[in-house]
N, C-alpha and C positions, 0 to 999 in steps of 0.2 A: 361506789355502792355495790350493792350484792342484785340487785335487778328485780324483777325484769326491764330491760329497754326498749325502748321505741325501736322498732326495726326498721331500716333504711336499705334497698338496694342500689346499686351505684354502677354507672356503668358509661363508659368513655364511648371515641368514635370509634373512625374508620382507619386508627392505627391499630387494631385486633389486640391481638396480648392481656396480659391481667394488670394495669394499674393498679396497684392497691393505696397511694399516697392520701387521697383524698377521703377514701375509707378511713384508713388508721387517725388523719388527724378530727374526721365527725366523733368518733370512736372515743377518740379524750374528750369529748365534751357530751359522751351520756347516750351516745347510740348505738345500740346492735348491728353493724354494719356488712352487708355483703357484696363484694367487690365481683361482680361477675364477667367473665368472658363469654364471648358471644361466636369469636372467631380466631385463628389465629393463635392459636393455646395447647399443648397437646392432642388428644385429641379428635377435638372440637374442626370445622370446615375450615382448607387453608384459603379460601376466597371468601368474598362476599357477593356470592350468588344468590342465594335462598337461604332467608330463615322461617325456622316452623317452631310457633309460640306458643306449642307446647312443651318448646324445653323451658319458653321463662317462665308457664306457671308451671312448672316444677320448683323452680326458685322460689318463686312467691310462696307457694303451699310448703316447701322448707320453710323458712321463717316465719309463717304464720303457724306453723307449727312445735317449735324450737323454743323449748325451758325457757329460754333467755329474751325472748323479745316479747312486751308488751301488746296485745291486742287493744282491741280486737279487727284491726287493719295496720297494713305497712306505710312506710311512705315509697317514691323510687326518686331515683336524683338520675338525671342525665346530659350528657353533653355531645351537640353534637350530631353523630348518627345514632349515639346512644340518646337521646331527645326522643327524636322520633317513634325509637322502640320504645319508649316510656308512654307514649302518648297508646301506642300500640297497646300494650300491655294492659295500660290504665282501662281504653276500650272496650276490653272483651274480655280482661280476667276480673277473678272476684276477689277483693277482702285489699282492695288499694283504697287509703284514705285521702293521700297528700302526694300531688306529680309536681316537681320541680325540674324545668329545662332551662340548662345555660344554652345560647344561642342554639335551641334546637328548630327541628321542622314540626310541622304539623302536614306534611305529606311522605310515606312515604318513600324513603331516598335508597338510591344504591345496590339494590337488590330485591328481587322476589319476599313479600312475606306471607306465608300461610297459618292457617286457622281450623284447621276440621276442614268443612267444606267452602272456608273464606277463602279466596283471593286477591290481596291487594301488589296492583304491579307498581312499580319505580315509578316513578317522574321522568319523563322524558330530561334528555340533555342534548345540547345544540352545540357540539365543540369549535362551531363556527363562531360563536358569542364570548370564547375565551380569548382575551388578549396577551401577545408574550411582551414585556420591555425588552429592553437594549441589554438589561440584568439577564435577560433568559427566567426570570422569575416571572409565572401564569400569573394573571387577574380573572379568578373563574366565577366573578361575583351574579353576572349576567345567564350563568350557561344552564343554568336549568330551565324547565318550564314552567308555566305558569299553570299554578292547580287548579285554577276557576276556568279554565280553558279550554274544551275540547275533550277529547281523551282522556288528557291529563287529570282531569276532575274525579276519574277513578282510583287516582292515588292519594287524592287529600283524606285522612284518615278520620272513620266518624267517631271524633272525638266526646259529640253530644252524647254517647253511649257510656260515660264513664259515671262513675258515682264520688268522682271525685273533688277534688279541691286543687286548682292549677295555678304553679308561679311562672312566669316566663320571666328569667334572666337575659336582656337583651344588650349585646353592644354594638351603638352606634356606626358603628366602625367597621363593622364584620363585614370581611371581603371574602368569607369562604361560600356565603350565600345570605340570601337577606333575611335575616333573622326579626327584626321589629316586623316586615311585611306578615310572616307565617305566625310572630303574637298576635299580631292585630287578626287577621285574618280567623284564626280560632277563638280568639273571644266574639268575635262578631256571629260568628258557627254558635258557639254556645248560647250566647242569650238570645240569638235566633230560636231554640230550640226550649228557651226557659230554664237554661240550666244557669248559675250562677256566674258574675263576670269573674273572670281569671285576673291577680295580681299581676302586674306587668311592669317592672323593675330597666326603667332604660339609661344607660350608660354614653352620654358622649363622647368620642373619641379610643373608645373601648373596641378590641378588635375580638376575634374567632376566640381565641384560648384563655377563655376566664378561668385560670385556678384559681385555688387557694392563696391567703395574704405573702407577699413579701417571695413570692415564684418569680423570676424574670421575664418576661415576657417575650414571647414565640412569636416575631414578626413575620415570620414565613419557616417553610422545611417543605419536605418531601410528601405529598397527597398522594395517598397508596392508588385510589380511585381514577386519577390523572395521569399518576406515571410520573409526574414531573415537580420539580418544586414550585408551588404557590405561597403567595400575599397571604397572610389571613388578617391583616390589617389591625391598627391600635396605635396610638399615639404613647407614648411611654409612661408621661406623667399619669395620663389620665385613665390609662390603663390598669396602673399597677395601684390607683386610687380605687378606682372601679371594684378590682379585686378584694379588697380591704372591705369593701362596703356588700356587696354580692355576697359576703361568707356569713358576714352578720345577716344578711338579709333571710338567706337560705337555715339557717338554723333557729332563727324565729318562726319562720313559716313551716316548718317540720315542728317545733315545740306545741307552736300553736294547735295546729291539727292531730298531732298525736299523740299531743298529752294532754290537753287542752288548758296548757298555762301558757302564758305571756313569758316571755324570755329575757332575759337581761345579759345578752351575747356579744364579746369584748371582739376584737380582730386576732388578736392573739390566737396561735396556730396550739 
C-alpha cells in the first residue's frame, strides 16, 4: 500500500551497531520501521557509559512527524538493553502508544541514563555472582542486583509514568538476567499505580535471544559488558518454537494498538 504506517522504533542490546533485520522483516508486514543505534555506530558513543534521551525523542518526534507513519502515536520494540531504554523512553517521552520488550528490564542496566534534570543510575553488579564452567563460558544470570533493594531501588525505572500499553516477551530460560522477575515486577509497579496490567507472553525453555522465526539460535557469544563469553540459555526445540510464536505475538500487539484492528499474523518472515 501507499501509507501511512504504523510506526514502529526498534532497537537491540548491548552489541551497539545498527541491526536493521528485524526492522526490514516488521517492514513486509505493514510498518514504518526505524531501526536505531544507540552506541557503537559512527558517530554515535563508542562505550556504553551514558545515554541522554534526548537523543531518543529526537527519534520518536522523527516519526511522529514523517509523511509516512500513521499517528497519532508510535509503537517501540526492544530487546534486551534495548528493553529497558523502551521502557525509558515510553516513561518520560510523549506520543508512545504500544512498548513491546523481548526479555527486557525494567531497571535501568549498563549505563548512566539522563533526562533534563533526571538521573537514573545502573543497577548495581556483584561479579562475584558470576559463575565460569569448565567451557570458560560465564553464567551471569545471578550478577545483577536486585531493584527492590536498597540503593538499587533508584534504578528501577518509573514505568507508571508512561501512557502506554506494555507486552513483555519473556523466556523461561534467559541466563543473561531474569527476565519473567523484571515482567512481573513492572506489572505489579503498574497496577500498583492504577495503570493497566501489561501482556506478559512466557516461553519455557526459551533462552536470551528471541528473534525472528526460523533464526538459529544464540546459545552463548561474546557480552561486550563482561568482556567474556556468556550462556544466554534456550533449549533449541523450544526456543526456535518460542520464536515462531513471539513474532506472531508482537505483530498483533502492535496492530492492535496502533491500528486498532485484530491481526490475523502468519510466522512467515
Amino acid at each position: 500500500g501507499n501509507g501511512p504506517f504504523p510506526g514502529i522504533i526498534d532497537l537491540y542490546g548491548t552489541g551497539g551497531g545498527l541491526p536493521e533485520y528485524r526492522a526490514c522483516l516488521l517492514a513486509n508486514h505493514g510498518f514504518a520501521v526505524l531501526a536505531l543505534a544507540f552506541y557503537g555506530y559512527e558517530d554515535l558513543p563508542k562505550q556504553m557509559k551514558e545515554f541522554h534521551l534526548e537523543y531518543f525523542e529526537e527519534a520518536v518526534n522523527y516519526m511522529l512527524q514523517h509523511s509516512q507513519v500513521k499517528g497519532p502515536g508510535i509503537g517501540l520494540l526492544g530487546h534486551s538493553k534495548g528493553g529497558d531504554l523502551c521502557v525509558s523512553m515510553a516513561s518520560f517521552l510523549k506520543g508512545i502508544t504500544a512498548t513491546a520488550l523481548i526479555n527486557g528490564s525494567v531497571a535501568n542496566v549498563g549505563a548512566v541514563l539522563r533526562y533534563k534534570d533526571i538521573t537514573i543510575p545502573p543497577l548495581g553488579v556483584n561479579l562475584k555472582r558470576v559463575r565460569v564452567g569448565q567451557s570458560g563460558i560465564a553464567d551471569v544470570i545471578d550478577a545483577l542486583n536486585n531493584p527492590l533493594e536498597g540503593p538499587d531501588r533508584q534504578s528501577f525505572i518509573p514505568l507508571e509514568k508512561a501512557e502506554c500499553c506494555f507486552l513483555f516477551i519473556v523466556g523461561q530460560d534467559d541466563h543473561n538476567w531474569k527476565s519473567e522477575f523484571f515482567a512481573v515486577e513492572g506489572s505489579k509497579r503498574l497496577q500498583a499505580h492504577g495503570k493497566e496490567k501489561p501482556e506478559i507472553v512466557c516461553y519455557p525453555g526459551a533462552g536470551h535471544y528471541i528473534e525472528p522465526p526460523f533464526f538459529p539460535m544464540c546459545a552463548a557469544s561474546m557480552h561486550l559488558l563482561f568482556g567474556k563469553p556468556v550462556m544466554w540459555g534456550g533449549e533449541p526445540k523450544a526456543h526456535c518454537e518460542a520464536q515462531i510464536d513471539a513474532w506472531q505475538q508482537i505483530q498483533a500487539f502492535f496492530r492492535k494498538h496502533l491500528t486498532g484492528k485484530p491481526s490475523a499474523t502468519s510466522s512467515k518472515l
